[in-house]
C-alpha positions as CSV (number, residue, x, y, z in Angstrom):
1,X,26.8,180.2,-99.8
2,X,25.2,183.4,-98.6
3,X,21.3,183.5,-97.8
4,X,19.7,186.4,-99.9
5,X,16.2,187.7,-100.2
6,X,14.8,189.6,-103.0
7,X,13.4,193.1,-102.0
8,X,9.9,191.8,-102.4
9,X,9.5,188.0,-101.0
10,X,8.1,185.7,-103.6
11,X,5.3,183.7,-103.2
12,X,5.1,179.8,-104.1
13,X,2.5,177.1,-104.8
14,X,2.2,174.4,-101.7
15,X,0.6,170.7,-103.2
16,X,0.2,168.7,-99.4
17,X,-1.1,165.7,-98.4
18,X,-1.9,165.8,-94.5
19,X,-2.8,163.5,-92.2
20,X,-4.2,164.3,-88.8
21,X,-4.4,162.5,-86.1
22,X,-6.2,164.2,-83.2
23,X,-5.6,161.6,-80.7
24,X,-2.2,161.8,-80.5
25,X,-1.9,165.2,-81.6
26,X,0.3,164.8,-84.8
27,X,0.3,166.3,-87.8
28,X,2.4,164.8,-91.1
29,X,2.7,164.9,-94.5
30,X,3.9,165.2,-97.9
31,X,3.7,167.2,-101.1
32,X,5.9,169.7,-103.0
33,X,6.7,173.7,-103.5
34,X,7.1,175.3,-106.3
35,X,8.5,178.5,-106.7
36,X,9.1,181.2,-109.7
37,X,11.8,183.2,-109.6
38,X,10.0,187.0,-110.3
39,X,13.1,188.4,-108.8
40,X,15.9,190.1,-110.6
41,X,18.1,188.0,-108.1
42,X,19.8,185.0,-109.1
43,X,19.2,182.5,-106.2
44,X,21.9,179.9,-105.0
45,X,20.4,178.8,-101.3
46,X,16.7,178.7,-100.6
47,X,15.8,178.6,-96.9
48,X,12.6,176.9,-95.2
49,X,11.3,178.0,-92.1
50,X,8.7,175.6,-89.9
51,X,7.5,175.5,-86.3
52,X,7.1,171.9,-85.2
53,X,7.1,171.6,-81.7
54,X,10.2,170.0,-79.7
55,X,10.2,166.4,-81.7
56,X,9.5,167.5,-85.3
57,X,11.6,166.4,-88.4
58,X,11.2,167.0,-91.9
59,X,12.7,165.9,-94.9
60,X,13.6,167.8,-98.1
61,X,15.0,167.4,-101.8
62,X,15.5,169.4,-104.5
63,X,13.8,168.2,-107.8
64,X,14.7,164.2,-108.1
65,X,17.9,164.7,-107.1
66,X,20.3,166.2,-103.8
67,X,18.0,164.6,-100.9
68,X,18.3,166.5,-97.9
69,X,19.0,164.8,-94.6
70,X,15.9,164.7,-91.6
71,X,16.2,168.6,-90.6
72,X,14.9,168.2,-86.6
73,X,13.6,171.6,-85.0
74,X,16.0,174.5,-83.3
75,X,15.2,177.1,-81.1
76,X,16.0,180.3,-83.5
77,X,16.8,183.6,-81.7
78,X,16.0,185.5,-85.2
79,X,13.3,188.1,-84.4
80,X,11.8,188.6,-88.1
81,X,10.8,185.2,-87.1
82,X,8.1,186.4,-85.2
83,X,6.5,187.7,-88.8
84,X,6.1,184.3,-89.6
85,X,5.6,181.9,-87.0
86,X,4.2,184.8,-83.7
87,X,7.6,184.3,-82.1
88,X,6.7,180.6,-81.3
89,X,9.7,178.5,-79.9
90,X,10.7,175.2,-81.8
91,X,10.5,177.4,-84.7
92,X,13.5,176.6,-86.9
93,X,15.6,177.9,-90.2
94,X,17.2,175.4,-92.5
95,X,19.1,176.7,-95.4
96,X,19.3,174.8,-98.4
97,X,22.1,175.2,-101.2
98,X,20.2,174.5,-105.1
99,X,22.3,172.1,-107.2
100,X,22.2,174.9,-109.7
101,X,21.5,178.7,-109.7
102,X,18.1,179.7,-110.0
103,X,18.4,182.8,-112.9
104,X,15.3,185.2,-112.8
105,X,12.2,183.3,-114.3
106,X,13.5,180.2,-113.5
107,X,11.3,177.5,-111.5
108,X,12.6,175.6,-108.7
109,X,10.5,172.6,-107.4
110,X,11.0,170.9,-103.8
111,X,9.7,167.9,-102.5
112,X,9.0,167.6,-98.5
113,X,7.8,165.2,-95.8
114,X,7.6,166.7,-92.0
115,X,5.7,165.2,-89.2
116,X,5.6,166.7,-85.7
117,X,3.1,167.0,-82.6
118,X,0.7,170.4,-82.2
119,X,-0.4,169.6,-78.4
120,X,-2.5,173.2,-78.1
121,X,-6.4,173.3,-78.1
122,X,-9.3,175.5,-77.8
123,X,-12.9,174.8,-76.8
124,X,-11.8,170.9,-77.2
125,X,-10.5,172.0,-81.3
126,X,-7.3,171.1,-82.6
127,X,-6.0,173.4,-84.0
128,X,-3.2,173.1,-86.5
129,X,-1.1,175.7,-87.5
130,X,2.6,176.3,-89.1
131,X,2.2,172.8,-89.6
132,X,4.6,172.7,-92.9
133,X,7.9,173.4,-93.8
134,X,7.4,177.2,-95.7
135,X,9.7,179.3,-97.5
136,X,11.3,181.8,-95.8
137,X,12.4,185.4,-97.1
138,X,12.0,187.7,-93.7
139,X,8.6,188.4,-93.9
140,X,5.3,186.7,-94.7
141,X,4.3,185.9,-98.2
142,X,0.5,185.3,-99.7
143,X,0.9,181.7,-101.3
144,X,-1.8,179.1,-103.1
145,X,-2.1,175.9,-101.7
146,X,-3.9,172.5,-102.9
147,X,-4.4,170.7,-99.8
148,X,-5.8,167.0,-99.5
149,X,-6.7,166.1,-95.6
150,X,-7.2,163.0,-94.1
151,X,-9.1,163.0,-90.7
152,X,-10.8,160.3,-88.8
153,X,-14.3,160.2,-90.0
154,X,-17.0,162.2,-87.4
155,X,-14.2,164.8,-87.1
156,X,-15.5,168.3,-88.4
157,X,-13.0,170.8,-90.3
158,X,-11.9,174.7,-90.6
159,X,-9.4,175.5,-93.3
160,X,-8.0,178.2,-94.6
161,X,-9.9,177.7,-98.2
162,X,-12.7,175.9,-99.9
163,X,-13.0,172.2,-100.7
164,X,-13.2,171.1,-104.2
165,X,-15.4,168.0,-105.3
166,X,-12.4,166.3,-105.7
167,X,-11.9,166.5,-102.2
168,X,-9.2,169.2,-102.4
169,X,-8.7,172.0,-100.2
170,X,-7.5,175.3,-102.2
171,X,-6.7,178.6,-101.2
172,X,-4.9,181.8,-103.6
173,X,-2.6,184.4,-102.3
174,X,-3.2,183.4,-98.4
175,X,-0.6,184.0,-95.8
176,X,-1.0,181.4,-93.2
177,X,-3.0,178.5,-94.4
178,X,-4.2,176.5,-91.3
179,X,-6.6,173.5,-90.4
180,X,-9.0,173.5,-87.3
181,X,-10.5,169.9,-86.4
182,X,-12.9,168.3,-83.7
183,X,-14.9,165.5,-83.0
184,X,-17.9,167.6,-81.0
185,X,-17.9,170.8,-83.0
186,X,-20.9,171.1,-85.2
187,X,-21.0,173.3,-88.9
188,X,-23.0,176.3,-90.0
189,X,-22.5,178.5,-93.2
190,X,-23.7,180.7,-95.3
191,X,-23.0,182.8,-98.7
192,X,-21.9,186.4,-99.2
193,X,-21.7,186.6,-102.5
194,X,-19.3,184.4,-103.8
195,X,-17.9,184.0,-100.0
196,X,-18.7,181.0,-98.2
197,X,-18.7,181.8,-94.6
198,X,-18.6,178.7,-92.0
199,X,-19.1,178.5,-88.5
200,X,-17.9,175.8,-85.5
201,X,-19.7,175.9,-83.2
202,X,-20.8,173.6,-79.7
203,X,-24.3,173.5,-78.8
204,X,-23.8,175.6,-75.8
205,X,-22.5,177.9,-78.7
206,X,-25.3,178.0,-81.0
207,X,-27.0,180.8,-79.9
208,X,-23.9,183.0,-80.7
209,X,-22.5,181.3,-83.9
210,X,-26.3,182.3,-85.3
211,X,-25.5,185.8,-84.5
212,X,-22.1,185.5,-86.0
213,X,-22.8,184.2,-89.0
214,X,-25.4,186.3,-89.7
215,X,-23.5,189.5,-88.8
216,X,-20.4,188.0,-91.1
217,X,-22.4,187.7,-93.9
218,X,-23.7,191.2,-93.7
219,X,-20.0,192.5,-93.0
220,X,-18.9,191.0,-96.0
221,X,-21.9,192.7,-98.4
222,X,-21.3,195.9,-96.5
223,X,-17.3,196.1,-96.9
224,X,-17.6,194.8,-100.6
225,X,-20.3,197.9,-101.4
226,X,-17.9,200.2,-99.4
227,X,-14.6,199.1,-100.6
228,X,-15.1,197.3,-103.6
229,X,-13.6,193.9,-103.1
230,X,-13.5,190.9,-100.3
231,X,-10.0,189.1,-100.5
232,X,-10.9,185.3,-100.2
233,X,-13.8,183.1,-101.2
234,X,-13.9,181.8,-97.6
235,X,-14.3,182.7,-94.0
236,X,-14.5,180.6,-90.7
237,X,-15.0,181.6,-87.2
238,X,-14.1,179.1,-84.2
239,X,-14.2,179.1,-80.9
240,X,-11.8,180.5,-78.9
241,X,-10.7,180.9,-75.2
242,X,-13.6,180.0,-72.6
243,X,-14.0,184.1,-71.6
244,X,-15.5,187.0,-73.6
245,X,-12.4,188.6,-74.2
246,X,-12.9,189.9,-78.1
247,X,-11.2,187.5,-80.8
248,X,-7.8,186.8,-83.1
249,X,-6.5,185.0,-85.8
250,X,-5.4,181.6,-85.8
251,X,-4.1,181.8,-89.8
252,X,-5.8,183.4,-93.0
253,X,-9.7,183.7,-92.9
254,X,-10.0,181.7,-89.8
255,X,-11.0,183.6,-86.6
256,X,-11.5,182.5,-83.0
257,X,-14.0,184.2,-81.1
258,X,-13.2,184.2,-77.5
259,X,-16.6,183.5,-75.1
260,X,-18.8,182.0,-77.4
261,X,-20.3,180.0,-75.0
262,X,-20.8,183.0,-72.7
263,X,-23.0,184.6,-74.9
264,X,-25.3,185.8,-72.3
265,X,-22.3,187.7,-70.7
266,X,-22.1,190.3,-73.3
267,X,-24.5,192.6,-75.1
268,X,-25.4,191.7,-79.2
269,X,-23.8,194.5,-80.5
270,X,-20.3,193.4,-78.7
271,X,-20.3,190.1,-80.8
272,X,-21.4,192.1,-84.1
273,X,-18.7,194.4,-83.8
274,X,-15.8,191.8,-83.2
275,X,-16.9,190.0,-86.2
276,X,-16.5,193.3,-88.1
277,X,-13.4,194.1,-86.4
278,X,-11.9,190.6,-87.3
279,X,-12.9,190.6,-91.0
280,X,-11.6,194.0,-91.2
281,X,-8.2,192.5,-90.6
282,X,-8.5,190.2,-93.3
283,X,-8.0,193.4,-95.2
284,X,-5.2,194.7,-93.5
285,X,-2.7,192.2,-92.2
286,X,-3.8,189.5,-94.5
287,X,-5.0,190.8,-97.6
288,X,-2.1,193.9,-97.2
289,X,0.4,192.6,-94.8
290,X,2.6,195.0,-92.8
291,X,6.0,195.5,-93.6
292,X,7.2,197.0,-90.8
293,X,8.6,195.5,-87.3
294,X,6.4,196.5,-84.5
295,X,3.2,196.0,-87.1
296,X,1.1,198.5,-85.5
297,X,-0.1,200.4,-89.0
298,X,-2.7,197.1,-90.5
299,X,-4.0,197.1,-86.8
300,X,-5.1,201.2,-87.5
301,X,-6.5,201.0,-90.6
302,X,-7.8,197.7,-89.6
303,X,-10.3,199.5,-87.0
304,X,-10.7,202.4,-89.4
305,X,-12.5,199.8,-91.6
306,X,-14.6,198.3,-88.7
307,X,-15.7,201.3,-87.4
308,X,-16.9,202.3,-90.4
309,X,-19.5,199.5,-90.4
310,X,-20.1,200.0,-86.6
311,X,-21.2,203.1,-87.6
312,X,-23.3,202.3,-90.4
313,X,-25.5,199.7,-88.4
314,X,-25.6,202.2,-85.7
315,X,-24.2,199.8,-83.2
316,X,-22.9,200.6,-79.3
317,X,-19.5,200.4,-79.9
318,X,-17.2,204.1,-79.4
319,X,-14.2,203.7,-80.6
320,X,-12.8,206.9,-79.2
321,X,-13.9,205.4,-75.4
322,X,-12.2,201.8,-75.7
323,X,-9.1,202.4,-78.5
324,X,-8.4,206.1,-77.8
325,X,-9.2,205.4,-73.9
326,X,-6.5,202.7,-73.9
327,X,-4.0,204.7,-75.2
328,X,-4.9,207.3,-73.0
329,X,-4.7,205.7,-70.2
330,X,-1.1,204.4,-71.4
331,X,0.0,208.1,-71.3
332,X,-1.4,209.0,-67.9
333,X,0.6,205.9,-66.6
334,X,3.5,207.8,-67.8
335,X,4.5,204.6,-70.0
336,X,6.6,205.3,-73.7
337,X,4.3,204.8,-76.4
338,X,6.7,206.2,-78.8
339,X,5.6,203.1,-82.2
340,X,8.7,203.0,-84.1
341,X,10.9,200.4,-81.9
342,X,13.6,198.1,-82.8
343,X,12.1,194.8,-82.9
344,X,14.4,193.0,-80.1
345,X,13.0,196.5,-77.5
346,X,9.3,194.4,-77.5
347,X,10.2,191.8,-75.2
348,X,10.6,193.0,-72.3
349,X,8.4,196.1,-72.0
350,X,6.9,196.4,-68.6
351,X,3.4,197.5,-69.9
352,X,0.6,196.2,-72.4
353,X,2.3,197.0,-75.6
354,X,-0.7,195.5,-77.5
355,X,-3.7,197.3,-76.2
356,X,-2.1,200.9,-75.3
357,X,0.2,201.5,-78.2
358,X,-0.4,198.8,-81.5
359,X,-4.6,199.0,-80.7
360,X,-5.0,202.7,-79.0
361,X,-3.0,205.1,-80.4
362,X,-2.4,203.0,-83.7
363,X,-5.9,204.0,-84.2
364,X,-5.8,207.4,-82.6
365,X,-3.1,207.8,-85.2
366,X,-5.0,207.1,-88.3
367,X,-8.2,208.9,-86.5
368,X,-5.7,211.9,-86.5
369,X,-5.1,211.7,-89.7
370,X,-8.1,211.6,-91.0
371,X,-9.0,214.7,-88.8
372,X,-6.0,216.3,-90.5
373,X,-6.4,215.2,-94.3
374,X,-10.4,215.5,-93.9
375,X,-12.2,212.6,-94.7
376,X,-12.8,212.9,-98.5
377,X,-9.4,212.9,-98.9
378,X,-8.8,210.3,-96.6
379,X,-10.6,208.0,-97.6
380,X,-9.2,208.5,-101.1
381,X,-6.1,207.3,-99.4
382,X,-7.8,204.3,-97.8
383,X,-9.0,203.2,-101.3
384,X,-5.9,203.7,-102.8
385,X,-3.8,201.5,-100.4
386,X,-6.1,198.9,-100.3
387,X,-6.2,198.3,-104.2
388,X,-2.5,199.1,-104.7
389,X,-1.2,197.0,-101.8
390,X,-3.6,194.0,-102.3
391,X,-1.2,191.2,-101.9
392,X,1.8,193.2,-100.9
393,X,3.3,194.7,-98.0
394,X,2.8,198.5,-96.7
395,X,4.6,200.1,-94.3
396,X,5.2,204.0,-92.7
397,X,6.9,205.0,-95.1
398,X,5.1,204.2,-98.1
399,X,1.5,205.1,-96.5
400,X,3.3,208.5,-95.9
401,X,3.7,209.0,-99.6
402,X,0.3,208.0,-100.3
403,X,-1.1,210.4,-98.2
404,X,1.0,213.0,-99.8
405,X,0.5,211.8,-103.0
406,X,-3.0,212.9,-102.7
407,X,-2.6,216.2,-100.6
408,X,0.2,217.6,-102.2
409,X,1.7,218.5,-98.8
410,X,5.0,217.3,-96.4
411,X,3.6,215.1,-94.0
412,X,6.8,214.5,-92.2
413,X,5.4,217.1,-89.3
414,X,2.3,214.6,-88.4
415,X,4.2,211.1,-88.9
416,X,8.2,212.2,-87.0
417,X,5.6,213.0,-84.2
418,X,3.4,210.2,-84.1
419,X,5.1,207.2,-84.6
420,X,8.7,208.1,-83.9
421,X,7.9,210.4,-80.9
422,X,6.4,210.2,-77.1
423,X,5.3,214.0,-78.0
424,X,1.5,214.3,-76.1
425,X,-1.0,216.1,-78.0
426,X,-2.6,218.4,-75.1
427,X,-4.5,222.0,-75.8
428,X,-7.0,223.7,-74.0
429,X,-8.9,226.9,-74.4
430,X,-7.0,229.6,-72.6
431,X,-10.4,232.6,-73.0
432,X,-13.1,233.2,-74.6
433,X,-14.2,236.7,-75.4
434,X,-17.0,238.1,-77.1
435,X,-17.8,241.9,-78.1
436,X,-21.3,243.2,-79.6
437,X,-21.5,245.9,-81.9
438,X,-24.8,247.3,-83.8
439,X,-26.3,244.1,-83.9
440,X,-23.0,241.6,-84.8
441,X,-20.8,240.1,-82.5
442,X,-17.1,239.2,-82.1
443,X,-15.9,236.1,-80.1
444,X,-12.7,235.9,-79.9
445,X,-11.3,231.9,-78.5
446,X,-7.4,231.6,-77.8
447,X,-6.2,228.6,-77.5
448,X,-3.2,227.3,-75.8
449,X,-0.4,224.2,-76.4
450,X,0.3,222.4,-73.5
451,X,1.5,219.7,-74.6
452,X,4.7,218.7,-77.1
453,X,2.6,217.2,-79.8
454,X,1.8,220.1,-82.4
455,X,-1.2,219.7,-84.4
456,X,-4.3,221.7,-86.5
457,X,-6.6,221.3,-83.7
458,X,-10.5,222.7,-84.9
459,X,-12.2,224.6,-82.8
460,X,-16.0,224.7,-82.8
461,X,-18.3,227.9,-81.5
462,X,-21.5,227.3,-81.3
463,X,-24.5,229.9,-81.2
464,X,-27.8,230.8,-80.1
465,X,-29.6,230.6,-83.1
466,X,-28.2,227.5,-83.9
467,X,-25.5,227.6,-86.5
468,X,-21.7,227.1,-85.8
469,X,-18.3,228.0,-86.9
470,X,-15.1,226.1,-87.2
471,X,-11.6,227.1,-87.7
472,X,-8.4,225.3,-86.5
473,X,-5.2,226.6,-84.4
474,X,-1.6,227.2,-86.1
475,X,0.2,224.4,-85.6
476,X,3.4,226.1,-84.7
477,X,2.1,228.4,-82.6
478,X,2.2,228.0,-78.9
479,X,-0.9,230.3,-78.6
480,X,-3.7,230.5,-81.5
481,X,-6.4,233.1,-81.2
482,X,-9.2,232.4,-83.5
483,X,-12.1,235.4,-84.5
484,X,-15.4,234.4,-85.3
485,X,-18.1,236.9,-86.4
486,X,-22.3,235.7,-86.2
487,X,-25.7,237.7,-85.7
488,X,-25.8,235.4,-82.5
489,X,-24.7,235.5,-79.4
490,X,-22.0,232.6,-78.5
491,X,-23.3,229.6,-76.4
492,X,-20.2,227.6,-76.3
493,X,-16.5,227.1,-77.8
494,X,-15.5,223.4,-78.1
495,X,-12.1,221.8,-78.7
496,X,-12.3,218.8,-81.3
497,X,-15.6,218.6,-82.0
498,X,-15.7,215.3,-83.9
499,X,-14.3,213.7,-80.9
500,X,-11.5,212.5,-83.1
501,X,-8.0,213.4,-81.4
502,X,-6.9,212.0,-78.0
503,X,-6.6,215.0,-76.8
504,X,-5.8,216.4,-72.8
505,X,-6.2,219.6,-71.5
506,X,-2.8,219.2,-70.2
507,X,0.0,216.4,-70.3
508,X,1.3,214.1,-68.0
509,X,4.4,215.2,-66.5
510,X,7.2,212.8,-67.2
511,X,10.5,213.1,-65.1
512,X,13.6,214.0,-67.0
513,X,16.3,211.9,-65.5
514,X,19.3,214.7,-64.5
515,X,22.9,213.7,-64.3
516,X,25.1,216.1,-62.4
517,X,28.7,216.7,-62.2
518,X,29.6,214.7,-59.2
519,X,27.9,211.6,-60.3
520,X,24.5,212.5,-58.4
521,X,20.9,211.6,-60.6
């Protein structure tokens, strides 16, 4: 029979019981999923997706009947894999015929025991991750889980929930639920409102799990105020790679922090902002998950959100210099940073995909934007997305039609250049001229496109007496002149005032390759 997938994936409810055993590095276990059918899909084959390493089995059956044979891992060259399991190798796809149709609100119920190795550590943690055969529909799905773990006793845990009295681990509506484990880590937490916030730290670490739990707690209060919600009840940060190097997830509200034993190595307000920067994402990529292939658009709004707290404790952190300045770069190189891509183009790109085009000009875009929209209306945007998309996917498209939802206007202009375009936004002021007359005075600034990118850009004159004037060029106009009149002389004319467009004076030339008639390039 034919795989399908409804238009929207649909969750399930995971029941495991795991055992770990950290010496040899193996994870197994066995529990059951259940899943409604919310779809208006009648559903004849189900199909479970797990990365187990290179000697993993698992075992399936469907209600108390049609047992499954031991299903070992494959290498699976299907890129939406990467959605699911990072692109990890040993990641396979098993499809699964149901004795019966599944109609729409029907409940299907299987039963599964897996067991494999997870050989990868960090700062001497296990961690354990895609541990369990999943459901798979093409793209990630927010699921509840009831997880009961057995551990050797002394060995300290991070999970992707909170731990009943009965011992059982529980998490709602989480993408990626993972386990972390070790026999030298110790435990700090806290509360932020009804969010408990944990901590693993070493002693050499203590120092800096202080300062990140503290600065989490206060991220939390602040983005709840600002925002109006926190998506889980939970929160853990772990060490991460032995270098200061920022931080990542490892599955749904459990962060590594990368250098936090180096914590001398990097000023306070460093650590503060990558906790801010990290929760953020558990807004954007977990809480609403991306549904497009490169995922660049949760990783903009993502920074939005943590820049909006950098700013509000005032701390050293310009986004504009590292995000913008990475992109920036990236064009000067002459690389494409054109976002839409297929996904099977990401491979083998020959420059740092990640930090010039997903992290820099994904936020330059949305820092465009906002510069175009303005940010009361903006942020209306933001607010809308985040409560209408909470536990669902967003992509271009539809974050297009929010924005014009609220403006009223085509937006096709700013996103066919921004994301599906290597167009360069460059202007520069071509003159400035000012004229007196009985007392008033007339500056006159023209301002030139140099680049292919064509946006409002504001224009800022500033005067004597202290007050200023803004106006912003034509975008389809390859010259813009713009008249201000004041009872002060002019002291300076400034492109993009706010600092919020990566913006050159001119662009990078980029050779056109030529093809002539006798063959010669």
């Amino acid at each position: 029979m034919t795989f399908v997938a409804p238009a929207d994936p649909l969750s399930a409810t995971y029941e495991l019981e795991v055992q770990l055993d950290p010496e040899e590095k193996r994870v197994s276990g066995t529990g059951t999923i259940r899943l409604v059918n919310r779809s208006a899909l009648t559903l004849r084959t189900l199909a479970l997706a797990w990365f187990s390493g290179p000697d993993g089995s698992f075992t399936a059956k469907i209600g108390k009947v049609t047992p499954l044979p031991a299903l070992p891992a494959t290498r699976e060259a299907a890129p939406l894999l990467t959605a699911l399991a990072a692109g990890r190798d040993g990641t396979s796809i098993t499809e699964v015929s149901l004795p019966q149709p599944l109609a729409p609100g029907g409940t299907a119920e299987l039963s599964v025991a897996f067991s494999a190795h997870q050989t990868e550590e960090i700062y001497g943690a296990w961690p354990v991750m895609f541990f369990h055969p999943k459901l798979f529909w093409g793209y990630p799905t927010q699921d509840d889980y009831a997880v009961r773990i057995e551990a050797p006793a002394g060995w300290s845990l991070a999970v992707s929930g909170r731990q009943g009295t009965d011992g059982v681990w529980r998490a709602e509506g989480v993408r990626d639920f993972g386990i972390v484990t070790s026999t030298d880590h110790h435990v700090m937490e806290t509360m932020a409102g009804d969010t408990l916030i944990r901590c693993l730290y070493r002693p050499p670490g203590k120092e800096c799990a202080d300062l990140l739990l503290k600065t989490a707690a206060d991220a939390v209060d602040y983005y709840r105020a600002e925002f109006g919600f926190y998506p889980f009840p939970f929160l853990t940060f772990v060490p991460g790679m032995d270098r200061v190097a920022g931080g990542g997830p490892l599955a749904t509200a459990i962060v590594a922090i990368h250098g936090e034993e180096r914590f001398a190595e990097a000023p306070a307000d460093h650590w503060r902002w990558i906790v801010a920067h990290e929760i953020g994402h558990q807004y954007w990529g977990e809480c609403v998950m991306d549904a497009d292939q490169p995922d660049w658009l949760w990783i903009g709004l993502g920074i939005y959100m943590d820049r909006a707290y950098t700013r509000a404790r005032g701390l050293a952190k310009n986004h504009r210099e590292y995000f913008t300045g990475e992109y920036l770069e990236g064009v000067k190189e002459g690389v494409d940073t054109t976002l839409a891509r297929c996904p099977d183009d990401m491979a083998d790109l020959p420059f740092d995909y990640n930090n010039i085009v997903m992290h820099g000009k994904g936020y330059s875009v949305i820092s465009a934007l906002e510069a175009v929209l303005g940010t009361e209306t903006f942020r209306r945007v933001y607010q809308q997305c985040l409560q209408q998309c909470r536990g669902k996917r967003l992509g271009v498209q539809a974050f297009r039609e929010f924005c014009e939802q609220q403006t009223g206007e085509d937006l096709g202009w700013f996103f066919s250049q921004w994301v599906f375009s290597n167009r360069q936004l460059a202007y520069r002021i071509a003159s400035v001229n000012t004229e007196a007359k009985a007392g008033r005075y007339t500056t006159r600034v023209t301002v030139e496109r140099t680049g292919t990118l064509q946006m409002p850009v504001p224009v800022e004159v500033r005067f004597v007496d202290g007050s200023v004037q803004r106006a912003s060029t034509n975008r389809l106009s390859q010259v813009s002149e713009l008249v201000f009149e004041s009872a002060a002389p002019l002291t300076e004319a400034v492109l993009d005032p706010d600092q919020a467009l990566p913006l050159r004076d001119q662009p990078v030339y980029q050779p056109q390759l030529t093809i002539h008639e006798d063959g010669r390039t």
